[in-house]
C-alpha positions, 0 to 999 in steps of 0.5 A: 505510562501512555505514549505523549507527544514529546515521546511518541516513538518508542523502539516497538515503533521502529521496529515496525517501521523496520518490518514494513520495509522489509515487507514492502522491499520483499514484493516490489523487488518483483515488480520490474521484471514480472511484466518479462517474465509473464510474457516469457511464459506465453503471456504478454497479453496478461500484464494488466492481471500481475498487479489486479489479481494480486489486489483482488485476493488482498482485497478479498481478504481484508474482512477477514483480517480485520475481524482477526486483527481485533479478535486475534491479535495485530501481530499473528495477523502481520505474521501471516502476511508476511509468511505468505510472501515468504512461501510465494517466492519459493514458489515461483521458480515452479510456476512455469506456465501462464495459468500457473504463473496468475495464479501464484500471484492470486495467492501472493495477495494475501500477504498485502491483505494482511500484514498492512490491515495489522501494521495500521492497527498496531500504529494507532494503538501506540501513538497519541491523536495528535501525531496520528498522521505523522505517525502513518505518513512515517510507517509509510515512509519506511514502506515507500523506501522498500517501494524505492529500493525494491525496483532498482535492486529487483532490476539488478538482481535480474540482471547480473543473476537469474530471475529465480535468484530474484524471487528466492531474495524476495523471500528471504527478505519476507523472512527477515520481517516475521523474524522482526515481528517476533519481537514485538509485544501484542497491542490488543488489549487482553480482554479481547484477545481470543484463540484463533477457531475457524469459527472466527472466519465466518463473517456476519454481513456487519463485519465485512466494511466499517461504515464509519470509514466510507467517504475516505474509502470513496476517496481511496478508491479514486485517488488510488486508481492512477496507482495500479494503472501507473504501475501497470504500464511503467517498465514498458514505457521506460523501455519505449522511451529508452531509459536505461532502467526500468525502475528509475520512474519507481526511484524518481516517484519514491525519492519524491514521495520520502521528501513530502512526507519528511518535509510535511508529514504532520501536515494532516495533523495541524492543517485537517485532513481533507484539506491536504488531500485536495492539494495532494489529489490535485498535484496527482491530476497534474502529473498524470497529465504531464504522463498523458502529454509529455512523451518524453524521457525529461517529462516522464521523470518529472511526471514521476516526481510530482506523481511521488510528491502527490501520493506521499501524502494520500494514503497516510492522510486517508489511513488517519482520517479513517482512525479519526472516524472509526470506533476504537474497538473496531480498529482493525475493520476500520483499517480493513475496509480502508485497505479493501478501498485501497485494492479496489482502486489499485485493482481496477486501475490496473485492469483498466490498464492492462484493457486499454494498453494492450502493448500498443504504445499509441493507447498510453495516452489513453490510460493517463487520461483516464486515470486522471478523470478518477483523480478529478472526480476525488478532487471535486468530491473532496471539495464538496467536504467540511474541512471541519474536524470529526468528533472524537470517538465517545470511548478511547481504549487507554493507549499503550506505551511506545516504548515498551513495545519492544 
């Protein structure tokens, strides 16, 4: 039977859920010692390149696995993704040079330029319009908690045991997702379904984006900028401001953004999807100001809070409102081309970072101000929208049961 609004969430989705946090916990336990740890190597001056070439290749990937996604299958794509992050972290113990290093982190990408483009596709398939955006905000969610926990456990592993021990964990966390995958059903209806040939990796010029999804991919662009720069130059602020963690900014942005989206995740569903944006997009310009501004420790941490509570709806909204505009037989492209959106701003925010920073304190200032520039402009671009909603699509794939996806 279809999934319906009294029961939209059935176990397949839980498990989903479950598979995201693990992937998400698996990359981040990382993220609060890579900036050290590159610069042990005889890189500090490359920080910005940790998060941009990671985006770049994920990026560069989300053709591919949403043409594979809506041929192959959601789940051997998830799979895929999470098999890379598995393989990264055994590797690296042996990238023992800075060229290594990057480009290690250049192949760590394609584990985000798949696994997320299949997750988001699996979810639409399951849940009913009308919970569309509590159903992303939700997945999300569990992804964030795995953002949260990931920094503050990463931080302690680094700490109390070694920086290998740090990446094999990452990887066996990796594990623990495709294990979780295993235990789905397909969700791609049978009479699209191919076998993977390499024939199916040559991509025609229609394929590459979903035009249909552009002016939320604008939006994500711009809105996501702020990220990859924040990210960026985080743990070495925390450090130049004295906090005794480097993740506490990660926890306090987290904690913020579970709350939001606890508290208000069917927002987009009764209210319209771009009118949560503007509001969500303008509390991110405000704390990016606050970044920009407030050097101190108490106004660091509240910027990391209002910073959560303006995210923690973003990208779930910008995910629904592309489901909402895209041609239910091109799922996955359209999700791909969101997420393709998604590494370019997260990509160029942290090489603008990485350019403007340069490890001189005085220029943090700098990388706040530009990020919120980005951010103003997706505000008045959102203001110049309809808050009328999109037409549904003419065909609707009939949906499958939640429930059974087990």
């Amino acid at each position: 039977m279809p999934a319906t609004s009294s029961r939209p969430y059935g176990l397949g989705f839980w498990l989903m859920c479950l598979s995201s946090f693990l992937f998400f916990l698996s990359f981040n336990l990382l993220l609060p010692e890579l900036p050290d740890h590159l610069t042990h190597l005889g890189g500090g001056n490359y920080k910005g390149y940790i998060i941009a070439l990671f985006t770049l290749t994920a990026g560069l990937s989300r053709p591919f696995s949403g043409k594979l996604s809506d041929t192959v299958g959601r789940i051997p794509v998830m799979i895929f993704g999470s098999l890379v992050c598995f393989l990264c972290g055994f590797a690296y113990p042996f990238a023992q040079t800075v060229v290594a290093f990057l480009g290690l982190r250049l192949l760590h990408g394609f584990s985000t330029g798949f696994k997320p483009t299949g997750t988001a596709a699996y979810i639409a398939d399951i849940v009913p319009d009308e919970r569309r955006g509590e159903a992303m905000g939700l997945v999300g969610l569990t992804g964030t908690l795995g953002m949260a926990v990931g920094p503050m456990l990463g931080t302690w592993i680094g700490e109390h045991f070694s920086i290998n021990a740090l990446f094999y964990t990452s990887s066996g966390v990796a594990l623990l997702s495709v294990l979780v995958q295993g235990t789905l059903t397909e969700t791609l209806a049978p009479a699209q379904r191919q076998k993977f040939r390499p024939g199916l990796l040559r991509l025609h010029r229609d394929e590459l984006i979903e035009p249909r999804v552009l002016v939320p991919a604008l939006v994500m662009v711009l809105a996501l900028f702020p990220f990859g720069a924040v990210l960026t130059v985080v743990p070495d602020q925390s450090k130049l401001l004295g906090l005794s963690s480097k993740g506490l900014f990660y926890t306090s942005y987290t904690i913020a953004a579970l709350a939001i989206r606890l508290a208000a995740g069917r927002a987009s569903d009764r209210y319209g999807r771009v009118r949560v944006l503007r509001w969500s997009v303008a509390v991110v310009a405000l704390s990016l100001a606050l970044l920009a501004g407030w050097t101190t420790p108490t106004g660091f941490l509240v910027a990391a809070v209002l910073f959560g509570l303006g995210t923690g709806l973003v990208s779930p909204t910008l995910l629904a409102w592309g489901v909402d505009l895209s041609d239910p037989a091109y799922r996955g492209r359209a999700m791909a081309t969101l997420y393709i959106a998604l590494e370019v701003g997260i990509g160029l925010g942290a090489l603008a970072a990485g350019w403007i920073y340069v490890n001189k304190a005085e220029r943090l200032p700098w990388v706040h101000g530009l990020s919120l520039l980005m951010t103003l402009a997706a505000l008045v671009y959102l203001l110049t929208l309809s808050t009328k909603p999109a037409p549904a699509p003419a065909v609707e794939p009939e949906p499958v049961a939640a429930e059974d996806l087990v």
